[in-house]
N, C-alpha and C positions, 0 to 999 in steps of 0.2 A: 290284208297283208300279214304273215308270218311275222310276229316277234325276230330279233336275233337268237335269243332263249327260246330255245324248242320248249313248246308249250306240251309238257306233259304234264304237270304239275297244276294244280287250282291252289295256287300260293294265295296265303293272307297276306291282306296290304299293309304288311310289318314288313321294315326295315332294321336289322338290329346293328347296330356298330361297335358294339361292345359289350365284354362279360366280365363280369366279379365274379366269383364264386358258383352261388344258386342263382344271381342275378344276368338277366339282358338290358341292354341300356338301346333305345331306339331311337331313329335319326331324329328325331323329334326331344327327345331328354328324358322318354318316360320310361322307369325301370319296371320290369316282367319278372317275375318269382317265375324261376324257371321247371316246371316239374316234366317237363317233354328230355332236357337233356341233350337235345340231338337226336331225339330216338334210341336216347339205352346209349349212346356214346359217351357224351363228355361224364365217364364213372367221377373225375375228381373236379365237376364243375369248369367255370373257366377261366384261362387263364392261372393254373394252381401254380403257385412258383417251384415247385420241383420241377413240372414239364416245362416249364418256360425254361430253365435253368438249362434243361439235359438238352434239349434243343437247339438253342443257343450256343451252346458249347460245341455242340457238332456239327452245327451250322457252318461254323468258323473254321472247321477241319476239314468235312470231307462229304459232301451228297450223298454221290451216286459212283459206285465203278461196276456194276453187275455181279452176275451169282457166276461169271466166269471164273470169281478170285475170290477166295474165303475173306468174311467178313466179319469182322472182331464181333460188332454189335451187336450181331443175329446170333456168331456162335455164343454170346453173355446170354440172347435173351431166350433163346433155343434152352441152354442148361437151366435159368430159373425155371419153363415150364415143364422139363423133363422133372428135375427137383420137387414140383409140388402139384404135380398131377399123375395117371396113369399110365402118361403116354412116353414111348422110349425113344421117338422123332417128332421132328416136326417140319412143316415145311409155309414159309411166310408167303405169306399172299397178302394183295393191295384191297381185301373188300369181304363180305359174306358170299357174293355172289361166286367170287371167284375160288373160295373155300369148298363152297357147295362142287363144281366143276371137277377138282381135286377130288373129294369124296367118293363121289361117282364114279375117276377112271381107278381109282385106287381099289375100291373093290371089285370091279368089273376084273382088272386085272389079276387080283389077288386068286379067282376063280381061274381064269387063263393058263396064269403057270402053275396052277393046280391040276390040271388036264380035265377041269370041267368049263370048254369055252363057251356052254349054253348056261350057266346059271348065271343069267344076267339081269332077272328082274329086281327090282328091289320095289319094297311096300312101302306105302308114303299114304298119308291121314288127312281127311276131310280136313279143312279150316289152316292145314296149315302155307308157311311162308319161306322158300328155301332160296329169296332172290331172283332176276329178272333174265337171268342168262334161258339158252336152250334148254339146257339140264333144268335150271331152278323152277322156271312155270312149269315143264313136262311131271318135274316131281310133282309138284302142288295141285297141279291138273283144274283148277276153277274155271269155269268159262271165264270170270273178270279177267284171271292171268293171262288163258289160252288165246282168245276169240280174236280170228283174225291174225296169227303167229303159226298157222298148219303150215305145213306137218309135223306135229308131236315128234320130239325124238321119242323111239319108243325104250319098252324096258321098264315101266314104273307102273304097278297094282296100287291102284286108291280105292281105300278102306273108310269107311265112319270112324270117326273118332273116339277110341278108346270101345272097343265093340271084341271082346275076347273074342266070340264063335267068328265072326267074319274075319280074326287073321287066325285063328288055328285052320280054317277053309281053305284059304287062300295061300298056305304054304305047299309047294310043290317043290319038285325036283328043277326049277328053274330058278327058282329064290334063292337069292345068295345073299341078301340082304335087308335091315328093316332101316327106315328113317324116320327119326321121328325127334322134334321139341320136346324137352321135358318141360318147358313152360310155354304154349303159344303163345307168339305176341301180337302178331298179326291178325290173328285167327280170335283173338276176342280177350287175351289173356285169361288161357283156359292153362290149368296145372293138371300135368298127369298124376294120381295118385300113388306115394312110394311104393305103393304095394302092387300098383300096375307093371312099375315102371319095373320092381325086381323081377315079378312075373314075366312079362317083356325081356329081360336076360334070360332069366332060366329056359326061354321056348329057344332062342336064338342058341342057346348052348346047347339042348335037346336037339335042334333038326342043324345044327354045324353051319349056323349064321351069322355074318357077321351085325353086329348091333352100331350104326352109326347114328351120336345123335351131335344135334344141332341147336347149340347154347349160342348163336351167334347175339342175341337179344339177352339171353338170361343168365348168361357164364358171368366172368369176370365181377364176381361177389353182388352180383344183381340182388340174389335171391340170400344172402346171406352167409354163402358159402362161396368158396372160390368158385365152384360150379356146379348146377343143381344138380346132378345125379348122385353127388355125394350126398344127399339128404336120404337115400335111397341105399347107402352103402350096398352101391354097383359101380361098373365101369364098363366105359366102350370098347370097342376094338379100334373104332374111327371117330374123329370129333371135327366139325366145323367150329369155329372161333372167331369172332372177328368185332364189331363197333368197340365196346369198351376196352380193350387190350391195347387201345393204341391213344385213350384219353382224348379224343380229338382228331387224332391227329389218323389220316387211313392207312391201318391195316388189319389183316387178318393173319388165320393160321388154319394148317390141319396139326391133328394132336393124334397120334399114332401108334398101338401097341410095334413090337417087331416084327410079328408074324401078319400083323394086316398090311403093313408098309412093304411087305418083302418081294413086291413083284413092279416097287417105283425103283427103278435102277438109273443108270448114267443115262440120258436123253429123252427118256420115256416123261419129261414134265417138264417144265420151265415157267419163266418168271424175269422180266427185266428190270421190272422196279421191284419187286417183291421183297421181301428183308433189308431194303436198303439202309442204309446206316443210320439215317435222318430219322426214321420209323422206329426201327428198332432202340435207339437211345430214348428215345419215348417211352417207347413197349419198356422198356427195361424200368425205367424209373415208375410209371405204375403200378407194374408187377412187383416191385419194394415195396408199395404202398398197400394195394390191396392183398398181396397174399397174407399180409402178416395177420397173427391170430385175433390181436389186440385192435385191432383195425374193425374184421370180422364182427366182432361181439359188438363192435359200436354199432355197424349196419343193420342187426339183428336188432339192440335197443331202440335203434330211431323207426324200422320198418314195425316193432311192435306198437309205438307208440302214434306213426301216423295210422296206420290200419284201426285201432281204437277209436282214433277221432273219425275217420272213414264213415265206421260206423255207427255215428252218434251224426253222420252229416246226413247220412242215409234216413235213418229213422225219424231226423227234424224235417224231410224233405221227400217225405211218400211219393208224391207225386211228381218226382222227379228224377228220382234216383231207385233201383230196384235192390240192388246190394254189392257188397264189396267180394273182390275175388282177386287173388294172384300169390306170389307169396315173395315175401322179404321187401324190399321198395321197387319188385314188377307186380304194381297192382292195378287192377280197373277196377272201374263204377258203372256198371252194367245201367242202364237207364229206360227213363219210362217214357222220357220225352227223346224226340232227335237229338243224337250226340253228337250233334256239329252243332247243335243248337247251343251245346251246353261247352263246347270248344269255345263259339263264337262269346258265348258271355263271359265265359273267362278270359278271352281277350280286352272285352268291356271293364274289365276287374284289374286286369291287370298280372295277369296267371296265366301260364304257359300249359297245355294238354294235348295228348293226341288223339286220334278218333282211332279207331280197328271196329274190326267185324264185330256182329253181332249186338251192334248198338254202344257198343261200350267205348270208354273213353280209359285211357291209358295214363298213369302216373308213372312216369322212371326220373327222380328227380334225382341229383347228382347223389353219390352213396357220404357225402359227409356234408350234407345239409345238415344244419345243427335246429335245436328244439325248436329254436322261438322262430327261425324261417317257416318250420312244421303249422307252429302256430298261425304263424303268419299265411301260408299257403290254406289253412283250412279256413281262414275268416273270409278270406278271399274268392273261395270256394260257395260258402254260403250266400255271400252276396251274387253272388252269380245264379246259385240255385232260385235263390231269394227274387231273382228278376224274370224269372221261367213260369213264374206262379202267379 
């Protein structure tokens, strides 16, 4: 017999009921160093008392009335991202997936009322993750995504990853578009290199492309920076956004120059929950939190300092771990043994991981974990190692 819960999921037999901080508390009493997050979500841990605060307080005001009626929260938290990113709009969404979706007609369209209604393809890379929508598998194109979901929407060129000759190849008079992670997550937490990543502007500027990328895992000061292309000092035309922007709490965003947005007009898009007040009073008090510089430098000090121990966890544990790779606190431990294997021990440990492709296991632990949890998450670590061997 069918669950009530659609069984899509092979969930661990963790119950958690509560969060502090970095920590999870399980029905059972036993507390988890939390290094999974959510998946790159909860950026301020949980429960942090600013989100609870702003929440709370709009709780007590006012849900939901739709995007029929301007909404104070969205236009506050609309002007912080315009303020401290590239983008001159934005438009809120409830998810990654549903950013990804946005992305897609946004460019598509931006070619339309250009009088080019054929440049509809857009190029999309081996390994990566762009959510579970039509659009999102068809971009990411895996048999795991596709198989059994035909017919592909069409319109998306997939490429190897990071393979210059095969996308200067593969640009044509039909490409209107590139997509791409500047950090996969899913895909193995693999980092494009800055020097790709500017290269990858400069082609898109060269043959009159637009450049959409896709921070939905690696934005919101993942990697050290408000959002990783800045480490690359470049900018998109189009940006997906979404788990940590909203602390927890679901939402996302597109992030938008003027001239890529200029073909989303009155009815051409929508959204019934999307920017709702409840969300955006969230989104708003994060974006306080993380954009600030001082903030920044802290995530940068703690991401150097577990990555060191990373690799001193690697080197004590050959036989178990291959090496560290990701950048800022999106890092993985590429491994030698099965990394569910090494998931599952850190559940025995009492440490939180997640698995992704290519064998590796994934760190995004909250961005204001302080040292001695660091400490605490790598002893935790080795004992887990420590039982693989």
């Amino acid at each position: 017999m069918i669950p009530s819960v659609l069984p899509t999921y092979t969930r661990a037999p963790l119950s958690f009921v509560k969060g502090e901080g970095s920590w999870l508390i399980e029905a059972d009493g036993r507390r988890f160093l939390d290094l999974g997050a959510g998946i790159a979500v909860n950026a301020l841990g949980h429960a942090h008392p600013a989100l609870v605060q702003a929440l709370n307080e709009q709780a007590g005001k006012l849900w939901h009335v739709s995007n029929l009626y301007n909404i104070p929260q969205q236009q506050a938290l609309a002007d912080k991202l315009v303020e401290n990113t590239f983008a001159d709009t934005v438009f809120f969404t409830n998810s990654g997936t549903e950013s990804c979706e946005l992305a897609v007609k946004m460019a598509r369209k931006y070619w339309y009322d250009k009088g080019l209604p054929d440049k509809t393809d857009i190029i999309t890379f081996e390994g990566s993750f762009h959510g579970r929508s039509s659009a999102g598998i068809a971009a990411a194109g895996s048999e795991k995504m596709t198989k059994g979901f035909g017919p592909m929407l069409p319109g998306f060129i997939h490429l190897p990853w990071d393979d210059k000759d095969a996308l200067e190849a593969a640009i044509t008079d039909t490409v209107g578009a590139i997509l791409i992670e500047p950090v996969q997550g899913e895909g193995g937490i693999r980092p494009l290199p800055d020097a790709n990543l500017k290269a990858l502007r400069a082609l898109c500027d060269a043959n009159g492309i637009l450049l959409i990328l896709d921070e939905v895992q690696c934005g919101m000061g993942r990697t050290g920076k408000l959002f990783a292309h800045e480490w690359a000092g470049i900018s998109p035309d189009i940006m997906m956004v979404a788990k940590g922007i909203g602390g927890g709490f679901p939402l996302g965003a597109v992030l938008a120059t003027e001239d890529a947005a200029s073909g989303m007009t009155a009815g051409t898009h929508g959204s019934t929950y999307g920017g709702n007040p409840l969300a955006c009073a969230v989104g708003a008090a994060v974006m306080d939190i993380v954009a600030d510089a001082d903030f920044l430098d802290g995530v940068r000090a703690r991401a150097g300092l577990m990555r060191q121990k990373l690799e001193g966890l690697v080197a004590a544990h050959p036989d178990v771990f291959d090496c560290v790779r990701g950048s800022g606190l999106m890092l993985g431990l590429k491994c030698k043994v099965t990394n569910m294997d090494v998931v599952n021990a850190g559940y025995d440990n009492l440490v939180i991981t997640v698995p992704a492709a290519d064998n590796v296991i994934r760190l995004l632990p909250p961005l204001n974990l302080s040292e001695e949890e660091i400490d605490e998450a790598l002893a935790r670590l080795d004992k887990a190692a420590q039982s693989l061997t």
